[in-house]
C-alpha positions as CSV (number, residue, x, y, z in Angstrom):
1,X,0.0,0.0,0.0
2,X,1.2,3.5,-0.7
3,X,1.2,5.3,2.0
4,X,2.6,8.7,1.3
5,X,1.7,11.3,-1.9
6,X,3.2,14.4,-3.4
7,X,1.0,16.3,-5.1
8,X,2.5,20.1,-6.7
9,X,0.8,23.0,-8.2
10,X,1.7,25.2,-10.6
11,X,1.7,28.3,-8.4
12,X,3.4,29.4,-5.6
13,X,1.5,28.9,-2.2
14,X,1.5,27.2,1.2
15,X,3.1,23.5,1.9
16,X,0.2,21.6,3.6
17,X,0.4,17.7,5.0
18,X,-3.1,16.1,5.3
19,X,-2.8,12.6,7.8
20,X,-4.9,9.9,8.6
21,X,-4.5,6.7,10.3
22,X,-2.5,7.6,12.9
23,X,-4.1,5.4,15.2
24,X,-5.1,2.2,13.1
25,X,-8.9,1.7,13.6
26,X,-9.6,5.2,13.2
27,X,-10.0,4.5,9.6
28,X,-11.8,7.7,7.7
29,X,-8.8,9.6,7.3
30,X,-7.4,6.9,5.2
31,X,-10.5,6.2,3.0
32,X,-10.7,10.0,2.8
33,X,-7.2,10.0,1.2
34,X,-7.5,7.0,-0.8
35,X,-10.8,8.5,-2.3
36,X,-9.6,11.9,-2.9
37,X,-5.7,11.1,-4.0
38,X,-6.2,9.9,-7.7
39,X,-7.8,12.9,-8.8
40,X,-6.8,15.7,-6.5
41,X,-5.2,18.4,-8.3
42,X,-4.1,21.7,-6.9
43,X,-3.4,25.2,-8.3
44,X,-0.9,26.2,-5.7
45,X,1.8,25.1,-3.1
46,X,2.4,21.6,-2.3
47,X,0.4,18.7,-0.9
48,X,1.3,16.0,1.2
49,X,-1.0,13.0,1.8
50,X,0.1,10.7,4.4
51,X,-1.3,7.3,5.3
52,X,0.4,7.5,8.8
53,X,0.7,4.1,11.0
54,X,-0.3,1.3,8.0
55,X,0.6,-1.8,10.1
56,X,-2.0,-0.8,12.8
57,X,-4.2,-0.2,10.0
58,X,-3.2,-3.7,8.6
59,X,-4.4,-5.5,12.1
60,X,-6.9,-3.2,12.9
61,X,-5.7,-2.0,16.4
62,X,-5.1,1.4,17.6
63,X,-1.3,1.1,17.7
64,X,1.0,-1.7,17.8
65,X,3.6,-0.8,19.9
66,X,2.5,3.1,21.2
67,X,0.7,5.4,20.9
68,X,1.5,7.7,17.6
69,X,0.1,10.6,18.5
70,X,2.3,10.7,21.6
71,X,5.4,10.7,20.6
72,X,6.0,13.4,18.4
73,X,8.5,14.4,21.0
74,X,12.7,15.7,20.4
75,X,13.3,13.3,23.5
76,X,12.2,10.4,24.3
77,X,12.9,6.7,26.5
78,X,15.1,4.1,24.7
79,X,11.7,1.7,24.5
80,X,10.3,4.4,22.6
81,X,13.1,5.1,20.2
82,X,12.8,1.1,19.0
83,X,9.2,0.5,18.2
84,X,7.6,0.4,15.3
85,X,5.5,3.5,15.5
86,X,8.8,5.8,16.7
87,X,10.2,5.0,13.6
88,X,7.8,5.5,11.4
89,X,7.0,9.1,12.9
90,X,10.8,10.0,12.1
91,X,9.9,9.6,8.3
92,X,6.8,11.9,8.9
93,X,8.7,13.9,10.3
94,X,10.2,15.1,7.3
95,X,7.3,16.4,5.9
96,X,6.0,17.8,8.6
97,X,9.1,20.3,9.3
98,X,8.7,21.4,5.4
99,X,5.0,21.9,5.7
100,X,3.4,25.3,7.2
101,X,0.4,23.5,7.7
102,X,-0.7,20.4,9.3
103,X,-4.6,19.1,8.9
104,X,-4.5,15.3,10.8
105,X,-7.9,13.5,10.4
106,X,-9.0,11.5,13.6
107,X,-12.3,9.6,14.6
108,X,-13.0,9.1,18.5
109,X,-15.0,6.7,21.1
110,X,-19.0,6.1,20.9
111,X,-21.0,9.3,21.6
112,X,-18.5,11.5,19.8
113,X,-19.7,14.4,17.4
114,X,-17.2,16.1,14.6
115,X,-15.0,18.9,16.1
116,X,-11.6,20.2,15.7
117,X,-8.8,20.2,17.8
118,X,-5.9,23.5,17.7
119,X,-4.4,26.1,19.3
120,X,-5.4,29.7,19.0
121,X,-2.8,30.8,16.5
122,X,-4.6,28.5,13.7
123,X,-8.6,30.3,14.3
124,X,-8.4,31.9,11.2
125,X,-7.5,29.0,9.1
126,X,-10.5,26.9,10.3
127,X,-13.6,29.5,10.1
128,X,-15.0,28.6,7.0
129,X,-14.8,24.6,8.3
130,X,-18.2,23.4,8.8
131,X,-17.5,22.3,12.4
132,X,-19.3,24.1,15.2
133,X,-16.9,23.5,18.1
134,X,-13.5,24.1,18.5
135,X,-10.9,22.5,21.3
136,X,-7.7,24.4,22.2
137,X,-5.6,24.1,24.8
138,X,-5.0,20.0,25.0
139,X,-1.3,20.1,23.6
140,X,-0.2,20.5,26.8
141,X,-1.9,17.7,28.4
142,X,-0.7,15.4,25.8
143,X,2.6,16.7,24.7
144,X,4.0,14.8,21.6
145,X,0.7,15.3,19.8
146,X,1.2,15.6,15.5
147,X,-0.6,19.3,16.0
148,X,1.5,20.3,19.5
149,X,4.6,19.4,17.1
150,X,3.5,21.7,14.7
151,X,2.9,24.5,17.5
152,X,5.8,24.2,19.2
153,X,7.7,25.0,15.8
154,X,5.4,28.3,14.9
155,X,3.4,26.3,12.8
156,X,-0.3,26.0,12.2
157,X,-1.4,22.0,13.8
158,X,-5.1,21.6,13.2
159,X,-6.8,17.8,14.2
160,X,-10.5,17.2,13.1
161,X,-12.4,14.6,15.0
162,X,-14.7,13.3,12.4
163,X,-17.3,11.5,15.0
164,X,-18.0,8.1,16.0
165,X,-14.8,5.9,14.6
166,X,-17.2,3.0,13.6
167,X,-19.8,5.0,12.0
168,X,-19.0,5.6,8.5
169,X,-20.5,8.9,8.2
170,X,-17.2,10.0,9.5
171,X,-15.6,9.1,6.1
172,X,-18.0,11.3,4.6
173,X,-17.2,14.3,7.5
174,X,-13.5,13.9,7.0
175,X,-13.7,13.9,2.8
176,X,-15.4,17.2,3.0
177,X,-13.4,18.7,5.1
178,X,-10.2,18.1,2.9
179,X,-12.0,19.5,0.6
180,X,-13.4,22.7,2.3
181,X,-9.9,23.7,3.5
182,X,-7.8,23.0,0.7
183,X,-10.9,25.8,-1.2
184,X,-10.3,27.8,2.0
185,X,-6.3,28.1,1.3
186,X,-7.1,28.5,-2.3
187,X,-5.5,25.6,-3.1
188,X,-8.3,23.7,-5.1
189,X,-11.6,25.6,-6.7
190,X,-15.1,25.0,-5.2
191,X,-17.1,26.3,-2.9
192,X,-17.1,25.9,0.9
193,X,-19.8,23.8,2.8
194,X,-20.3,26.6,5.9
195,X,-22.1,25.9,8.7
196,X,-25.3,28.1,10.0
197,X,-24.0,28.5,13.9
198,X,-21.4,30.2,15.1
199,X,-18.3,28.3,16.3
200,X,-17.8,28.0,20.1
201,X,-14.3,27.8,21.5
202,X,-13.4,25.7,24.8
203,X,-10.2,25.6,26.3
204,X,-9.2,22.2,28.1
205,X,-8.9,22.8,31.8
206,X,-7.8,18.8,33.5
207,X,-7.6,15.6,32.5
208,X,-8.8,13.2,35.4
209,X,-6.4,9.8,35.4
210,X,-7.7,7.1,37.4
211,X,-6.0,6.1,41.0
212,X,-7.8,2.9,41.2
213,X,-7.8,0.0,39.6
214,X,-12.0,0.6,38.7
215,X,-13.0,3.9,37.7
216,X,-16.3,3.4,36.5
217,X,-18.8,6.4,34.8
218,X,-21.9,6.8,36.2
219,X,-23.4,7.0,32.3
220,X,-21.8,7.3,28.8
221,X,-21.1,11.0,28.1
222,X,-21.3,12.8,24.9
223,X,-18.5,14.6,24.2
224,X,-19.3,18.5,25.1
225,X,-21.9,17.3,28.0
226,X,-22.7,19.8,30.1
227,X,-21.3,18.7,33.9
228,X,-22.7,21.3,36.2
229,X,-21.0,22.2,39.7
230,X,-20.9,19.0,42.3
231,X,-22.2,16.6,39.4
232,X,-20.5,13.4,40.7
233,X,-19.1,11.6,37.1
234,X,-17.9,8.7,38.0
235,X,-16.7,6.5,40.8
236,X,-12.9,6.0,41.0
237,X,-11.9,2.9,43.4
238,X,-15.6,3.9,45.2
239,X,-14.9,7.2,45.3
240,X,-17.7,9.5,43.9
241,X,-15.4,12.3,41.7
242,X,-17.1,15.8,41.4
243,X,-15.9,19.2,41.1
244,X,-16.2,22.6,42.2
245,X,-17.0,24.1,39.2
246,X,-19.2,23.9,36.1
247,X,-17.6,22.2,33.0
248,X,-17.7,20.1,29.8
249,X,-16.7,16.5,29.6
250,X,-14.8,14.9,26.5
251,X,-13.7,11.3,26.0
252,X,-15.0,10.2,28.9
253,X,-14.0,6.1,29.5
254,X,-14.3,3.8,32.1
255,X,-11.0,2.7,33.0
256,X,-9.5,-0.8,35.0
257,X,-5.8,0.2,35.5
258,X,-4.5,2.9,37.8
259,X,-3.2,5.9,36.3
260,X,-5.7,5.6,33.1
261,X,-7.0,9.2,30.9
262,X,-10.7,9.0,32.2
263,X,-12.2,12.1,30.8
264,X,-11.4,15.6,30.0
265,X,-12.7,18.5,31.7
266,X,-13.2,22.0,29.6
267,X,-15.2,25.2,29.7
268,X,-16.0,27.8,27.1
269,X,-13.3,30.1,26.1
């Protein structure tokens, strides 16, 4: 399988790498490349598709080693350095420190809805997305992220969660957004599927990791939930775990090992 495509236009413009498959059952960023990639042509700059982690994608698993989007880091452990997906994200890196842009295509857990994923400097690049809610602020709880590496260099990182990673509708969320922000950077011609609301911006605030061995939810979660002050979410060990404030809950998991992501907590910016 080819997993990585150059595509040049005739004019001068912006470098821009579009990835999918960085975890390996996440699988509408690939089907959005393979779709789009025989045809796409653009007028300007430079286009990088990039089928990221294709042995996970082979055995259908997440990763097969670690986590991917982890470990986009300059230093890391010596396990790290030998596995599989280390290595691979050396040769991405290469494209990514000649790109000014970054657009990586994810899908998440049951009960998610599309939404995109950034840091404040990249606002203006996503308005004319058709994706209502925006997430900034996570790079620094999960340093070593594809889009943090992009920040951290002055660059523009932007990660769309396309929905429910087993729905294929996400396929369909991810295909249109290549397309929308390639038209946006005036990279391809077309016109621009924009939503009717107005985007809202939330800004991650803590993510809860389990200290028991049984965290448990008290109910699944959508992603952007409203958790009002003193809302007990889950149970951690027994423990009822509440807060003292109002927030938002993403990625919310029940968890049987200690030291486990849980949820996120975030509020509007």
């Amino acid at each position: 399988m080819q997993t990585i495509y150059e595509i040049k236009g005739k004019l001068k413009g912006p470098t821009v790498t579009i990835m999918g498959g960085i975890h390996g059952n996440e699988f509408c960023g690939v089907e959005a490349i393979q779709s789009l990639v025989a045809d796409l042509k653009i007028k300007r700059g430079k286009l990088n598709l990039i089928i990221a982690n294709p042995l996970a994608i082979e055995k259908d698993v997440r990763a097969v080693n670690v986590n991917m989007n982890r470990i986009f880091l300059d230093n890391v452990s010596p396990q790290i350095l030998e596995t599989y997906e280390y290595q691979r994200s050396l040769e991405i890196r290469k494209y990514l420190d000649e790109s000014d842009i970054l657009f990586d295509i994810h899908a998440s857990i049951e009960n998610s809805i599309p939404f995109i994923i950034t840091e404040k400097n990249a606002l203006d690049y996503i308005q004319n997305l058709n994706f209502d809610l925006i997430l900034t602020g996570i790079d620094a709880f999960h340093p070593g992220s594809t889009d943090g590496y992009m920040y951290n260099k002055g660059k523009v990182g932007i990660c769309i969660e396309c929905g429910y990673m087993c729905d294929k509708n996400s396929t369909k969320v991810a295909i249109q957004a290549i397309l929308d922000f390639l038209v946006s950077l005036d990279m391809l011609d077309g016109e621009i599927l924009k939503s009717k609301k107005s985007k809202q911006i939330f800004d991650s605030k803590l993510i809860y990791k389990s200290t028991a061995d049984d965290f448990k939810l008290v109910k699944k979660f959508k992603d952007f939930d409203f958790v009002p002050q003193g809302t007990v979410v889950g149970f951690d060990g027994g423990k009822p775990i509440s807060f003292e404030k109002d927030y938002y809950i993403l990625f919310a998991v029940n968890q049987n090992q200690e030291n486990q992501e849980c949820f996120l907590l975030v509020s509007k910016s």
